[in-house]
N, CA and C of each residue as an Amber inpcrd file, in Angstrom:
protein
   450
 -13.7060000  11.8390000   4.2620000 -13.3120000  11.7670000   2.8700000
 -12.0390000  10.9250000   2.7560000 -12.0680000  10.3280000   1.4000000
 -10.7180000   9.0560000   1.8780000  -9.3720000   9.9770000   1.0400000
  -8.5740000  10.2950000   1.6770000  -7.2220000  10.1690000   1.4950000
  -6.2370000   9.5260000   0.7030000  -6.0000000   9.7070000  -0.7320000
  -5.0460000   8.9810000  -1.5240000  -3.6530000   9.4200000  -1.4240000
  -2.8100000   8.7480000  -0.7670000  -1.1370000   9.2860000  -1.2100000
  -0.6950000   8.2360000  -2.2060000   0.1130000   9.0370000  -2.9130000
   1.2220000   8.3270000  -4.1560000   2.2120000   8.2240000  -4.1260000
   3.0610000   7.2290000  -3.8200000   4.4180000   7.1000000  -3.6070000
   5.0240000   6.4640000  -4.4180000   6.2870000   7.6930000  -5.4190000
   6.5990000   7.0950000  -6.1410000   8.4330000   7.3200000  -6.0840000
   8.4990000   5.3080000  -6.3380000   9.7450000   4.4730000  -6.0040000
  11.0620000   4.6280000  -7.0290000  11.8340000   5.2580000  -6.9430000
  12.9380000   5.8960000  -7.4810000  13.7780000   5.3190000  -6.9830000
  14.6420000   4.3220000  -7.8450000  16.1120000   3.8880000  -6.9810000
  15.8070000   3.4110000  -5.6140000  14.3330000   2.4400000  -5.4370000
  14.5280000   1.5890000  -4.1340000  13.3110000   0.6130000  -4.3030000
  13.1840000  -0.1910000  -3.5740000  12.1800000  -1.1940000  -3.6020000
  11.4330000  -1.0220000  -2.9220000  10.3090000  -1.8750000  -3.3050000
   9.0350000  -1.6760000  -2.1170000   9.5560000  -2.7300000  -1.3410000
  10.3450000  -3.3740000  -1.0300000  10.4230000  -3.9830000   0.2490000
  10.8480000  -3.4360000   1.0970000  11.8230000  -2.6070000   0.7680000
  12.5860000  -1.1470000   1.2430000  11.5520000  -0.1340000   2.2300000
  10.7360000   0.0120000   1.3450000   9.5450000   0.8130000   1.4450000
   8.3600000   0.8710000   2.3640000   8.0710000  -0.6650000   2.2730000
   6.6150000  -0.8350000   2.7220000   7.0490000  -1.3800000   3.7620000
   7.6470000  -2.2380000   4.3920000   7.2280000  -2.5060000   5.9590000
   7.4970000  -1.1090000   6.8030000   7.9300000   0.1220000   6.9100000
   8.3580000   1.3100000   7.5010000   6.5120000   1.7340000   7.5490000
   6.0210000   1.9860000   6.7600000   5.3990000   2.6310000   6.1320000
   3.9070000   1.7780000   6.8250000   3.8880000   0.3820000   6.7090000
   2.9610000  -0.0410000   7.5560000   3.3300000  -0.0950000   9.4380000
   4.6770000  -0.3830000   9.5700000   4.6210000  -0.1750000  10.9980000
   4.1380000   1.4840000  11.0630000   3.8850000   2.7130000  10.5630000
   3.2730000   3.9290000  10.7770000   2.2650000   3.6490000  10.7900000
   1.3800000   3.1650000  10.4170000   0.0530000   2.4510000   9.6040000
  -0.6320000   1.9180000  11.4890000   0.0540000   1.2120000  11.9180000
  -0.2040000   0.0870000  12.9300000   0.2540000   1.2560000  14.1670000
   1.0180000   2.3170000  14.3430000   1.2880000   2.9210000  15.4950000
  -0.2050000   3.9520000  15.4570000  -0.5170000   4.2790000  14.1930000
  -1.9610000   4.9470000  14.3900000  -3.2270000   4.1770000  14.7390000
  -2.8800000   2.8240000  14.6320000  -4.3280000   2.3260000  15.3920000
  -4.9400000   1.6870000  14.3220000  -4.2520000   2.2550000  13.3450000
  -4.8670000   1.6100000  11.6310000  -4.4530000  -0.0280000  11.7560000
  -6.1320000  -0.6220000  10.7510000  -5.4600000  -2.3290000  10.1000000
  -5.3040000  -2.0160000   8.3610000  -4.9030000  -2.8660000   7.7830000
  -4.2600000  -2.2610000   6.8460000  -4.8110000  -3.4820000   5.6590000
  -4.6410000  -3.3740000   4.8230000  -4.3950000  -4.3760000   3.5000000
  -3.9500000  -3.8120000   2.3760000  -2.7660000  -4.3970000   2.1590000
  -1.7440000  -4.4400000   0.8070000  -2.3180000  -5.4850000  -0.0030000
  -2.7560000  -4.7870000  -0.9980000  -3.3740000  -5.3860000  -2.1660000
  -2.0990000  -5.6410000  -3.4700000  -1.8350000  -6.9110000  -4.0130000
  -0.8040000  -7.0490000  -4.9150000  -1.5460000  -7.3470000  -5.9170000
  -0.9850000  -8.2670000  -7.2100000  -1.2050000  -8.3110000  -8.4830000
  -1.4810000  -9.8970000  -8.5020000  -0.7560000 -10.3020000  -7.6910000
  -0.2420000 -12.1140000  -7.9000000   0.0410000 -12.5830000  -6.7000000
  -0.8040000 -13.8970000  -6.7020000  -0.0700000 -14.7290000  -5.4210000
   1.1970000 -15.0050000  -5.0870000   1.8790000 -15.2440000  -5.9810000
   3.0350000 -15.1670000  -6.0390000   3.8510000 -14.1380000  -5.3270000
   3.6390000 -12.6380000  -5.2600000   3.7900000 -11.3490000  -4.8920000
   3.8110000 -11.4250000  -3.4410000   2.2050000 -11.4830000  -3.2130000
   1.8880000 -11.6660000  -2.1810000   2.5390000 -12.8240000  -1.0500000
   2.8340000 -14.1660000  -1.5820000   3.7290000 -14.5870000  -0.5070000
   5.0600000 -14.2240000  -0.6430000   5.7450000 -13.9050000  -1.3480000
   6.9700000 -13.0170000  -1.2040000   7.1990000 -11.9970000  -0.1190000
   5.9080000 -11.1300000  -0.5540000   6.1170000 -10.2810000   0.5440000
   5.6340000 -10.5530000   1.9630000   4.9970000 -11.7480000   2.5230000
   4.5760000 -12.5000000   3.1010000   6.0230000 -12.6410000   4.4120000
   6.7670000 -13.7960000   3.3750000   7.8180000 -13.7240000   3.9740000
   8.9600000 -12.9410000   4.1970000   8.7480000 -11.5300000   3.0580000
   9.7230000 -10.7060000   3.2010000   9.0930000  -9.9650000   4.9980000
   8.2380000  -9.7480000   5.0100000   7.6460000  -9.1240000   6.7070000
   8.2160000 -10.0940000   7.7530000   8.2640000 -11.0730000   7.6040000
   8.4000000 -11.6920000   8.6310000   9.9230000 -12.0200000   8.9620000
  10.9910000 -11.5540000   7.9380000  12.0530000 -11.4630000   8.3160000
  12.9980000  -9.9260000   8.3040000  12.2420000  -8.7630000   7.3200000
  12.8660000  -7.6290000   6.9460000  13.6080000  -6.8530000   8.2490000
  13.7450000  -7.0850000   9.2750000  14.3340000  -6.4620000  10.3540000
  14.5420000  -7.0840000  11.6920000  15.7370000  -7.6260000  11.9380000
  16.0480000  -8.4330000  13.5860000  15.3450000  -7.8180000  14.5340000
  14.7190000  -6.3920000  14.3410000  14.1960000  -5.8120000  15.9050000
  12.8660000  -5.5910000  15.2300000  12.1670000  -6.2670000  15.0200000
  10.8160000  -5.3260000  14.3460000   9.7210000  -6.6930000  14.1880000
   8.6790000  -6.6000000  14.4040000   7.8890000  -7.6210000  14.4390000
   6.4720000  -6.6340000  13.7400000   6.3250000  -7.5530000  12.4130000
   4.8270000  -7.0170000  11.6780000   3.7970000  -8.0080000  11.9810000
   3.0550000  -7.9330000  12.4290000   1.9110000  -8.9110000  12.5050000
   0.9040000  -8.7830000  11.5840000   1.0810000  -9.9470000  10.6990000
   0.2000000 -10.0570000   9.4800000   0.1710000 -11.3870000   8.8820000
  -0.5230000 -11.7760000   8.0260000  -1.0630000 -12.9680000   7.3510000
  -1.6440000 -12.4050000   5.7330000  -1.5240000 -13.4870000   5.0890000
  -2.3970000 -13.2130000   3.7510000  -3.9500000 -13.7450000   3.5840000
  -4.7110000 -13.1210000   2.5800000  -6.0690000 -13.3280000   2.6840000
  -6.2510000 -14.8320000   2.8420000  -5.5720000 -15.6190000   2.3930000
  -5.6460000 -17.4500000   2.9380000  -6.0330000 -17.7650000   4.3050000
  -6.0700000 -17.0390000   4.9990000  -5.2450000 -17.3400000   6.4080000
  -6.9300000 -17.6360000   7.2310000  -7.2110000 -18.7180000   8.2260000
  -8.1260000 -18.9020000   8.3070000  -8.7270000 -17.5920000   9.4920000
  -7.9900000 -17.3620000   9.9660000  -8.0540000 -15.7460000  10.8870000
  -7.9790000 -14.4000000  10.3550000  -7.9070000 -14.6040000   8.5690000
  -7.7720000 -13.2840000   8.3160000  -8.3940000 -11.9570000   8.9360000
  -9.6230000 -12.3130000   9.2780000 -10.4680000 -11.0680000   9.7920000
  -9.9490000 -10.1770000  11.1720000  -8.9610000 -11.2610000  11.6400000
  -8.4500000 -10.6230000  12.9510000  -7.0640000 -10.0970000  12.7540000
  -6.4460000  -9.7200000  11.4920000  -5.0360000  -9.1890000  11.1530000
  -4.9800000  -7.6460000  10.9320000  -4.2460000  -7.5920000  11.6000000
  -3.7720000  -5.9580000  11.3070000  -3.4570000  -5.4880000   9.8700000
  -2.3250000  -6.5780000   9.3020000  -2.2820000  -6.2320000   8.4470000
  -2.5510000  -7.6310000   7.7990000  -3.3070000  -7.4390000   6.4740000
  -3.2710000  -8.5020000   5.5480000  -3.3570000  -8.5770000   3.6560000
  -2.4890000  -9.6980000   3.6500000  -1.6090000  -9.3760000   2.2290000
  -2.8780000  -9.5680000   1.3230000  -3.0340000  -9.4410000  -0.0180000
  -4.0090000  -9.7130000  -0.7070000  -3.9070000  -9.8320000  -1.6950000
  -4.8830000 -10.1740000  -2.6180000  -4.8970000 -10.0210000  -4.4170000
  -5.6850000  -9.8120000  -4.7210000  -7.0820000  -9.4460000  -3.8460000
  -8.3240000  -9.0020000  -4.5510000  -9.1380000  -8.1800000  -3.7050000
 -10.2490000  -8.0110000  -3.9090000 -11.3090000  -6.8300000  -3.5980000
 -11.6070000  -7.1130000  -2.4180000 -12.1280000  -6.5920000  -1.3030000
 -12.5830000  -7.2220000  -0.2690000 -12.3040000  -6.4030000   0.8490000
 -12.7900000  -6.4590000   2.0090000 -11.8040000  -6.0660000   3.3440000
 -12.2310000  -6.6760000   4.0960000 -11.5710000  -8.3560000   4.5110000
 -11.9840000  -8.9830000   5.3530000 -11.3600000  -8.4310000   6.8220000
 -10.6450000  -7.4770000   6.6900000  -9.9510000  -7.5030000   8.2370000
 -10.7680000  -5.9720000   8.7790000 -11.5360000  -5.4830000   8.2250000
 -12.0950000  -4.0830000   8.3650000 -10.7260000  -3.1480000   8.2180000
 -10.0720000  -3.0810000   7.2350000  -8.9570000  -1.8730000   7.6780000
  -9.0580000  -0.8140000   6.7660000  -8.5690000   0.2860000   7.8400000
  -8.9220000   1.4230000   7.3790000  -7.9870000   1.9510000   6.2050000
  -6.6630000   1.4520000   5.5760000  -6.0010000   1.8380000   5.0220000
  -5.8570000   0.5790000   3.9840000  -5.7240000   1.0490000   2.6050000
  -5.2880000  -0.0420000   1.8020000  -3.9330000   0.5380000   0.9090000
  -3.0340000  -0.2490000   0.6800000  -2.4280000  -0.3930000  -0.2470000
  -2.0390000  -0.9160000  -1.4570000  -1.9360000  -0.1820000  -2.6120000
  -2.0940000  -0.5580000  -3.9290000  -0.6210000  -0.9660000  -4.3150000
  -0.0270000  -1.9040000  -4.7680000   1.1280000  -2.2480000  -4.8870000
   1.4560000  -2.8950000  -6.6040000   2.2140000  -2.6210000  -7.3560000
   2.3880000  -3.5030000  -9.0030000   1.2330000  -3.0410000  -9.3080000
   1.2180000  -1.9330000  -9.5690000   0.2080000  -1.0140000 -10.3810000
  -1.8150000  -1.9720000  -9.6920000  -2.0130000  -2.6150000  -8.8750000
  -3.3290000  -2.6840000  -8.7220000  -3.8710000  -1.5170000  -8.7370000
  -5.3140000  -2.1880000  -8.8890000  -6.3740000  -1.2170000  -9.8490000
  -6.9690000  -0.9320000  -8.5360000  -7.3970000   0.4480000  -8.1670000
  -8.2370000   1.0400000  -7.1430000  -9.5580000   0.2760000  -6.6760000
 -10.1400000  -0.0630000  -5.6520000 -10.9660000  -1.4830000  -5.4240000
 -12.2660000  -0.0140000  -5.6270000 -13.4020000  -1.0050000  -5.8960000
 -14.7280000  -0.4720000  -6.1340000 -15.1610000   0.4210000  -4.8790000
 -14.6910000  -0.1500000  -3.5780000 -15.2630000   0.7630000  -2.5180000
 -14.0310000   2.1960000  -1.6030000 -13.3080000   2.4920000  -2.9530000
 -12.4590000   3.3030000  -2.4480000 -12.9710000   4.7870000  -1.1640000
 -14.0900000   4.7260000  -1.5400000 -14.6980000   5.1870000  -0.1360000
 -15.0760000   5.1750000   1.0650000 -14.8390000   3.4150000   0.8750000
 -14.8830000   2.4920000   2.4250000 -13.3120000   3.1900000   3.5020000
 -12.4420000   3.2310000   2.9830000 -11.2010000   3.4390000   3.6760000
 -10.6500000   4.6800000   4.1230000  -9.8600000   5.2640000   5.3590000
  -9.4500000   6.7200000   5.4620000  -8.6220000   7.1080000   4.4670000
  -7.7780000   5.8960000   3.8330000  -6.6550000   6.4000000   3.2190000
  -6.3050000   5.5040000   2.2830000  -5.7820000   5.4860000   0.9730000
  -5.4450000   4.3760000   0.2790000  -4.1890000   5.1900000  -0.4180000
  -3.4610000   4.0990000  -0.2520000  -1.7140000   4.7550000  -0.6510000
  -1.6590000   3.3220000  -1.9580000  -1.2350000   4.6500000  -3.2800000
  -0.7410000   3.5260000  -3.8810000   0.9610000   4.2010000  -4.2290000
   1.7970000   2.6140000  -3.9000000   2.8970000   2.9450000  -4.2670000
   3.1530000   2.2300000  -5.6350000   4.1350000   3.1090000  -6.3580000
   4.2060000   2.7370000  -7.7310000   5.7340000   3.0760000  -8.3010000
   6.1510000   1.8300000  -8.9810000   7.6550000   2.1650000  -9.6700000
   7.7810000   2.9390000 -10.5160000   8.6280000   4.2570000 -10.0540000
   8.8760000   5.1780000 -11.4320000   9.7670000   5.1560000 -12.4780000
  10.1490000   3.8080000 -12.4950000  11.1430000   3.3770000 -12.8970000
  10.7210000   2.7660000 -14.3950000   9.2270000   2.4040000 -14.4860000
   8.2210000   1.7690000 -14.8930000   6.9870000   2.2020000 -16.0510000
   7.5170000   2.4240000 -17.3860000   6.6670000   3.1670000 -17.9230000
   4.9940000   2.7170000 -17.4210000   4.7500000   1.6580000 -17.7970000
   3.6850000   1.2300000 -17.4930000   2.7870000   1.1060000 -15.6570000
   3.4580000   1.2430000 -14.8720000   3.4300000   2.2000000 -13.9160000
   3.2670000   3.4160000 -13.5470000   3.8400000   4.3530000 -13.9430000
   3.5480000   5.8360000 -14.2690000   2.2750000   5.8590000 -15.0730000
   2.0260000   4.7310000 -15.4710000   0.7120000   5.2190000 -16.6610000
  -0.0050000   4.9520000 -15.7670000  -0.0480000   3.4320000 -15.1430000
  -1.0870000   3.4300000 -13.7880000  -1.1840000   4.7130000 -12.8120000
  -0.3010000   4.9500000 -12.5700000  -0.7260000   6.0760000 -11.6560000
  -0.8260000   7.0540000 -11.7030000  -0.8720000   7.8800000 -13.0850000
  -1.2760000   8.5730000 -13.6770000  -3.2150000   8.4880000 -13.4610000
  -3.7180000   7.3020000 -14.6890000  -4.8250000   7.1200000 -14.4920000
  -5.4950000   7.3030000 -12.6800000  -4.8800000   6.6970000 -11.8040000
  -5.2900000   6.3430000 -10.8380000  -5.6350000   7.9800000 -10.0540000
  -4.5360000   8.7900000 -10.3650000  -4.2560000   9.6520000  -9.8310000
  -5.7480000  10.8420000 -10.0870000  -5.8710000  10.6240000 -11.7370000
  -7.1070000  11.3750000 -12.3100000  -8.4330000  11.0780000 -11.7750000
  -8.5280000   9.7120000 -11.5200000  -9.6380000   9.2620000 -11.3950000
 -10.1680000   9.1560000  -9.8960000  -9.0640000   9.3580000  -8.7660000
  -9.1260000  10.0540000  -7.6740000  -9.7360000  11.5420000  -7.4800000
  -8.7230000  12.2820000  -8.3030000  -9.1100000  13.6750000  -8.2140000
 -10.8230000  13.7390000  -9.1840000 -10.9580000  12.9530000  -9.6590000
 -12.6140000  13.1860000  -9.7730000 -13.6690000  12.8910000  -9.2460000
 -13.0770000  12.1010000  -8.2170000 -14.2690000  11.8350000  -7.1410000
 -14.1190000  12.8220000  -6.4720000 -12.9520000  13.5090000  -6.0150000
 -12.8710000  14.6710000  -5.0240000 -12.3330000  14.4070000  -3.5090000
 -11.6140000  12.7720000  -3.5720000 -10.4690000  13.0590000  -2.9220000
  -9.3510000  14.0830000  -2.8010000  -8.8480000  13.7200000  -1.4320000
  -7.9560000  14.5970000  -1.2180000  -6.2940000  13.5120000  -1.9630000
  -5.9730000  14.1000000  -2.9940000  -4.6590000  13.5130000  -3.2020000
  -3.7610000  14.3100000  -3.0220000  -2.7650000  13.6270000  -3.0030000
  -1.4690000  14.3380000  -2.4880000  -0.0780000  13.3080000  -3.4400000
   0.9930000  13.2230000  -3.8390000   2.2850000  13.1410000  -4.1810000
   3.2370000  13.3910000  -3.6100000   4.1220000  11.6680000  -3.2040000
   5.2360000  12.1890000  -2.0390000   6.7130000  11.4290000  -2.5300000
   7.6150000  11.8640000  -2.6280000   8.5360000  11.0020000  -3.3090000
   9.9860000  11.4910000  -2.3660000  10.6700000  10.4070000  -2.0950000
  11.8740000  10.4400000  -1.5710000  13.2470000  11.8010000  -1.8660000
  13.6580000  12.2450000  -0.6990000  14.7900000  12.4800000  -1.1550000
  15.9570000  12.1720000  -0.9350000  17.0440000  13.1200000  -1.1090000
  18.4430000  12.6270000  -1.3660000  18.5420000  11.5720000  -0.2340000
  18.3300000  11.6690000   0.8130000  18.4500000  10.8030000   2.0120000
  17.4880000  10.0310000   2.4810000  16.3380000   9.2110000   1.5140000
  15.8080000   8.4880000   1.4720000  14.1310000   8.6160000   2.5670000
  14.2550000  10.2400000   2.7170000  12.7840000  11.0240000   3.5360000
  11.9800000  11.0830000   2.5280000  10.6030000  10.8960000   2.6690000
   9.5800000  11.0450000   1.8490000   9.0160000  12.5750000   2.5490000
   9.0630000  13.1790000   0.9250000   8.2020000  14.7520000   0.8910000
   7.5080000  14.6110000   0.4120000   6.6000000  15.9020000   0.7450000
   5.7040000  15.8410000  -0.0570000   5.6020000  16.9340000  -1.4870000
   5.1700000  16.1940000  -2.3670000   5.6390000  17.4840000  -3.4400000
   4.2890000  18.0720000  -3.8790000   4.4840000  19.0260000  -4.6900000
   3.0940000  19.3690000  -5.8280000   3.5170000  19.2810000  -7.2670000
């Protein structure tokens, strides 16, 4: 059964956020795809991986990439899973892909900062729990640990 977590971004960025969160992703054996809104997005965060930490190496490419199928992780803007990975990420409110049952786990992170965000993941959140995923809600605390809440 696929696994939805919701992570929602209070006083930090997803750049902050998401490379931690995929190196966990990659120590389980998982390939991954972060799904964005805009190309634009997507090479941003492109190059934000490839420099976000002097000791840390992400190995990834965006769906352009003529090897996509062989990336652990790969950036995106649309439907698909050319790399077979088991985990996707929903990023700038993207819309849940048609085969949300293909994957173990699909994490969407979302700004709560963001009316129109909260509304996404609101919807997203409902429309999970009616297929009969397992969802769950996890949001940072004072010291920047993700809990899990109800």
């Amino acid at each position: 059964m696929t696994e939805v977590l919701f992570y929602h971004l209070q006083n930090m960025s997803l750049e902050a956020v998401l490379p931690p969160l995929l190196e966990k992703s990659l120590e389980r054996g998982w390939r991954v795809i972060v799904q964005a809104t805009s190309e634009e997005r997507a090479d941003a965060l492109d190059a934000h991986l490839w420099t976000w930490r002097d000791d840390s190496f992400l190995p990834h490419a965006t769906w352009r990439a003529a090897d996509a199928q062989d990336q652990p992780v790969l950036l995106a803007i649309g439907d698909g899973n050319p790399n077979n990975a088991n985990v996707r990420f929903l990023i700038d409110n993207a819309a849940l892909p048609a085969d949300c049952e293909a994957y173990e786990r699909l994490v969407v992170v979302f700004n709560g900062d963001e009316d129109d965000a909260r509304t996404a993941a609101r919807a997203a959140w409902t429309d999970c729990k009616s297929r009969g995923f397992e969802v769950t809600y996890w949001q940072a605390d004072d010291r920047g640990r993700w809990q899990r809440r109800e």
